[in-house]
C-alpha positions in Angstrom: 154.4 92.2 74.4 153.4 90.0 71.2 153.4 92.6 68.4 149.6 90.8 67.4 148.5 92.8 70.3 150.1 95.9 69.6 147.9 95.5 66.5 144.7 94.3 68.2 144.6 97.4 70.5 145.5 100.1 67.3 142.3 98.2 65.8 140.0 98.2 68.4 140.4 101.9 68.5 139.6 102.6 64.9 137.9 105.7 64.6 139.3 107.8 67.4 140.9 110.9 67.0 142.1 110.5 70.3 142.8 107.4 72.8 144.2 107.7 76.2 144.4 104.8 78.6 146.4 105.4 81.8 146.3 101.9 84.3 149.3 103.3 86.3 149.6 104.4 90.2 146.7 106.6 90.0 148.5 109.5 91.9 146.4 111.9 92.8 148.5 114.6 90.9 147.8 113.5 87.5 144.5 114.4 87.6 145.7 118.3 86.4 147.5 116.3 83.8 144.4 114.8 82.7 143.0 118.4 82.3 146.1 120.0 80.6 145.6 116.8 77.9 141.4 117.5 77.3 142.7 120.9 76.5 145.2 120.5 74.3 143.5 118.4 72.5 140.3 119.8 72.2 141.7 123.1 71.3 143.8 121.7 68.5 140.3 120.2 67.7 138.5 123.3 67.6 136.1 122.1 70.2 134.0 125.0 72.1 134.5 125.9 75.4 131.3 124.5 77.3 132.5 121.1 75.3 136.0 121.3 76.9 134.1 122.3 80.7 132.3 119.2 80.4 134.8 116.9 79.6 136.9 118.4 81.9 134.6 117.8 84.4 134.0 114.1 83.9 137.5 113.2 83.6 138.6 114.5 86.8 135.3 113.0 88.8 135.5 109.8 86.9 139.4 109.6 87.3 139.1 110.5 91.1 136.1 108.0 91.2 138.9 105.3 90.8 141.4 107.2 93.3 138.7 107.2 95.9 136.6 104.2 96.0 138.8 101.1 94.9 139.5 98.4 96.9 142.8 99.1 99.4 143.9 95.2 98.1 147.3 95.9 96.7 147.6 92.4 95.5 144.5 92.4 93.7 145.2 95.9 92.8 148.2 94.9 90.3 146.5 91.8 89.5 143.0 90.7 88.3 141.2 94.0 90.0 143.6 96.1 88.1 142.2 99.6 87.6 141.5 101.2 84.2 140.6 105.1 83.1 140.3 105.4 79.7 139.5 108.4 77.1 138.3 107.7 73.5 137.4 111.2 71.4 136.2 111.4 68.4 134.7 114.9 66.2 131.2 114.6 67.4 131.6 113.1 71.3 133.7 111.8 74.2 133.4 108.7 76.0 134.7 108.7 79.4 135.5 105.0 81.2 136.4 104.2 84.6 136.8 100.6 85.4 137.9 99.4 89.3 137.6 96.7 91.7 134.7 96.8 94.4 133.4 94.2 97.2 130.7 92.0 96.4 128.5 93.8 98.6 128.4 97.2 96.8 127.4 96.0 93.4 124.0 96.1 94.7 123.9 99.3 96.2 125.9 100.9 93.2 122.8 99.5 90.7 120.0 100.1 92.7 121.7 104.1 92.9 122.2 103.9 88.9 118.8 102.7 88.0 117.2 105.0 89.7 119.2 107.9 88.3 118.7 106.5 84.8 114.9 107.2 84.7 115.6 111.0 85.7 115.0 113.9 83.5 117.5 116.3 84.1 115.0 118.5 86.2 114.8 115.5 88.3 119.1 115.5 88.3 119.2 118.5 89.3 117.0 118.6 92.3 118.5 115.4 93.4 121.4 116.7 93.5 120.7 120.0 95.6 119.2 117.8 97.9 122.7 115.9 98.4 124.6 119.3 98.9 121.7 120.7 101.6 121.9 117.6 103.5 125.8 116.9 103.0 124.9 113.5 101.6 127.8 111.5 101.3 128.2 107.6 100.2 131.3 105.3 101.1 131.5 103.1 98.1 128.2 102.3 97.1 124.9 104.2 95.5 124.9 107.0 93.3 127.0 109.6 94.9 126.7 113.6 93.7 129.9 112.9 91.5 127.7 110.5 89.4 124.5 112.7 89.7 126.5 115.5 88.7 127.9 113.8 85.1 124.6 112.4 84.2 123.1 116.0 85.0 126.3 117.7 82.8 126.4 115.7 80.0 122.8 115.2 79.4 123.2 111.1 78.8 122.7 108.4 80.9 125.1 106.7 82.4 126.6 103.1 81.1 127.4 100.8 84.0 128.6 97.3 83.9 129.8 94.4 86.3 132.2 91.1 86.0 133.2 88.7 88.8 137.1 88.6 89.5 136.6 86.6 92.7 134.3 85.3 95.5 134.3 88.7 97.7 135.2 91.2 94.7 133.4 92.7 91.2 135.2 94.6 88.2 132.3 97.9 87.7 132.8 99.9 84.8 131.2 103.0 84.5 130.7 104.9 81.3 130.3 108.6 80.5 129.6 110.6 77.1 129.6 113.9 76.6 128.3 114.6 73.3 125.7 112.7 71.0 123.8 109.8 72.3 124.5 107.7 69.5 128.2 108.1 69.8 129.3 105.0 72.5 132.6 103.5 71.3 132.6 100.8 73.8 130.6 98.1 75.5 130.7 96.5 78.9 132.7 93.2 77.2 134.7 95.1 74.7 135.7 97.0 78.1 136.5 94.0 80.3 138.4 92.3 78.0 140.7 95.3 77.4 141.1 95.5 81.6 142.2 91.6 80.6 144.9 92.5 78.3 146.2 95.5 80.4 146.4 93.2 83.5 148.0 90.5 81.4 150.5 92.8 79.9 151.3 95.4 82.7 150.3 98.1 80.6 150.4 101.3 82.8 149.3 103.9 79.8 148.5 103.9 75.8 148.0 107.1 73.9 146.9 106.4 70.0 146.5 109.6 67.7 148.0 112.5 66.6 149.1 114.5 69.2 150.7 117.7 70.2 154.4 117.9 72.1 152.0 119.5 75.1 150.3 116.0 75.1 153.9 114.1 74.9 155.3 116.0 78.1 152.0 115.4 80.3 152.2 111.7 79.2 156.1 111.9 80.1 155.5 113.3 83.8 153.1 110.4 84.5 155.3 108.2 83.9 158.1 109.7 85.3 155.9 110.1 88.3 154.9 106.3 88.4 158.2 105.2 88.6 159.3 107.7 91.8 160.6 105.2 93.3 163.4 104.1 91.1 164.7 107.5 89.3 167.5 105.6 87.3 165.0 103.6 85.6 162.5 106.6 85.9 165.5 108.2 83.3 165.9 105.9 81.2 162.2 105.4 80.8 161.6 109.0 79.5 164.7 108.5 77.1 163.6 105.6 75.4 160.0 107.0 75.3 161.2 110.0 73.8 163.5 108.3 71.2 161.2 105.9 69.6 158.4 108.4 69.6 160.7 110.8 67.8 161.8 107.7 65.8 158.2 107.3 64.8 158.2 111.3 63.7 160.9 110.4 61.1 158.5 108.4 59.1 155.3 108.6 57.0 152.8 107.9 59.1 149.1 107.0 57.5 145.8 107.1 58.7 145.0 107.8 62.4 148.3 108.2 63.6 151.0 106.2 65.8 150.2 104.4 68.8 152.5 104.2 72.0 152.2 101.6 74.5 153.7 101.6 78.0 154.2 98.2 80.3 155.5 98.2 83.3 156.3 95.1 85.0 159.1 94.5 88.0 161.5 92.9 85.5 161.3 95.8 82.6 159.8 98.2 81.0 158.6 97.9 77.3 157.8 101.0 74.6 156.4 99.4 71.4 154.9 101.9 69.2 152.6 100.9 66.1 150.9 102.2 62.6 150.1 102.1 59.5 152.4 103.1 56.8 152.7 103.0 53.4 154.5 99.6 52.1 157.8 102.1 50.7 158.1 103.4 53.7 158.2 99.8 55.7 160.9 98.4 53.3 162.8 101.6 54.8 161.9 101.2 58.2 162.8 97.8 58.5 166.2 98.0 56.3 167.2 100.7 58.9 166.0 98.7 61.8 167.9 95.4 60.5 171.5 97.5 59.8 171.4 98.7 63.3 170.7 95.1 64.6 173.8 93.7 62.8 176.1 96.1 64.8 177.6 94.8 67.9 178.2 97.3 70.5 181.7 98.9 69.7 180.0 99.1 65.9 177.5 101.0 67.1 179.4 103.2 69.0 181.5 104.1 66.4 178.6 104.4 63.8 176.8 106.7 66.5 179.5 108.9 66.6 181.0 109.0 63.4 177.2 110.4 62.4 177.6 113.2 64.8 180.8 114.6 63.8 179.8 114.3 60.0 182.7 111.6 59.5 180.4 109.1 57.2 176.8 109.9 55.7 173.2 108.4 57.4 169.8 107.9 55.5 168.2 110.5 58.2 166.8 111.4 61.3 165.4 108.4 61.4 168.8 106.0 61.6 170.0 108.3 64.4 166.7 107.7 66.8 167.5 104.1 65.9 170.7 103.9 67.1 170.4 105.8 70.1 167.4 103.5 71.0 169.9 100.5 70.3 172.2 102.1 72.4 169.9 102.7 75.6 167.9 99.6 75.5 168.5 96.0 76.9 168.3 94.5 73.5 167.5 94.8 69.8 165.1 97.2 68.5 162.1 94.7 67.7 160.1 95.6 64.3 157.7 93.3 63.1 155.1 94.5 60.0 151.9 93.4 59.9 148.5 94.1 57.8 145.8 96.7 59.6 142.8 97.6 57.4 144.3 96.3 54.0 147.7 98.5 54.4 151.0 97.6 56.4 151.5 98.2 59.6 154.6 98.5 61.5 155.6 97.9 65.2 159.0 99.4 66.9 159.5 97.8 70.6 162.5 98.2 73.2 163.0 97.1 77.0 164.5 99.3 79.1 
């Protein structure tokens, strides 16, 4: 992945305190997962508890929105209809996004059902939606279903919705939920299909950007773990390199909002780049450390590695270690490149795998 892009996605996310983007296998599983992150992050967040119910709520129904009522094309699936859930969080609100490929012939259905809903006070909401549940009202993809009466009723706001032709018989509909403020949408329809552009372009199957707690890391670990089921020797050495250069990126002095990780799968490799700002002494380190392991060839890095561990010769830190090991485990050389993100440096670290 161009390391530009690395950089393009950190900045288009300026702001959050937390960013989660899974465009994976959409196992059915992961949905507890999805709950098990809200939490953690919202408690080390100090959010409330009827904050944390919502949001629970809309993840799982917007999540298994996508599970549910998405085209069965698997070509267009992994391609130009590629599915998309997304979280972005900030200290006043959360915006929920669920983008997926329908036919043609439910776009209208699905506006008609979302208009109406949008001129409904939440009286009106909720007597819609009792009616659904007496009458056992059920929709088969198209119209506004009780999932999406339900989240406009919850969070109070209206729903976002949006539409983009991928071909003659199918539509890209993304559907947007806040819970919190009104005024607090991070995204628009556009900003939104253009980011379902670069994930299909890329292959990226999942980006988390923030500060997050090791409970967050191990739920983002099992999905992808999960999503690669089928091959458990690359499933391994997935979680190894994941876990290396997001401990490589502990090691240093990390500014501003955080790292960023980004996962893309694609039947050839997988590639971990990680990005963020840092402070311009600590990129002269990073990238000294990053060059010196480069220059070994394979028995030098052996014997470097291991000398290291037995306390035969003396390293820089933590930090040279994580490198080394990534060296070791990945298909190539640990790419760095270091770029400029809102007037201070910013680093990228990348391996295939």
């Amino acid at each position: 992945m161009y390391h530009a892009h690395v950089l393009a996605l950190y900045a288009s996310f300026a702001g959050d305190r937390l960013t989660f983007l899974y465009s994976g296998s959409f196992h059915d599983e992961h949905t507890a997962r999805l709950i098990a992150l809200q939490e953690d992050h919202l408690e080390q967040e100090g959010a409330p508890r009827t904050s944390r119910g919502k949001l629970a709520f809309v993840m799982v129904e917007a999540y298994q929105n996508i599970v549910r009522h998405r085209v069965r094309n698997e070509e267009l699936l992994h391609g130009p209809g590629r599915s998309v859930f997304l979280l972005r969080s900030t200290s006043e609100a959360h915006e929920v996004t669920a983008i997926n490929a329908v036919r043609q012939e439910d776009e209208e259905k699905l506006r008609v059902g979302l208009e109406r809903l949008d001129g409904m006070d939440l009286q009106q909401l909720k007597q819609v939606f009792l009616r659904g549940l007496q009458n056992e009202e059920r929709t088969d993809r198209g119209g506004a279903g009780l999932g999406l009466i339900e989240m406009a009723r919850r969070t109070g706001n209206p729903l976002r919705y949006a539409f983009a032709p991928i071909d003659a018989h199918h539509r890209l509909f993304s559907l947007q939920v806040l819970v919190g403020a009104q005024r607090a949408w991070r995204s628009t329809g556009p900003d939104l299909f253009e980011l379902q552009r670069l994930v299909h372009t890329h292959g990226i199957s999942l980006i988390c950007r923030g500060r997050t707690p090791a409970s967050v890391q191990e739920g983002l670990l099992r999905m992808i773990d999960r999503d690669l089921d089928d091959d458990r020797a690359l499933a391994e050495r997935a979680k190894h390199a994941y876990l290396l250069i997001t401990g490589a990126m502990a090691d240093m002095a990390v500014a501003e909002e955080g790292p960023m990780v980004v996962v893309a799968i694609s039947p050839a490799r997988i590639t971990i780049s990680v990005g963020a700002p840092m402070a311009a002494a600590e990129v002269e380190r990073v990238v000294h450390l990053v060059r010196n392991v480069n220059a070994l060839d394979a028995p030098g890095l052996q014997r470097r590695y291991r000398d290291i561990l037995l306390g035969r010769v003396e390293t820089v830190g933590g930090l040279e270690l994580s490198l080394m090991d990534l060296a070791r485990r990945s298909t190539g050389d640990v790419r760095c490149s270091e770029l400029v993100w809102s007037g201070s440096p910013f680093v990228v670290l990348e391996v295939d795998v």
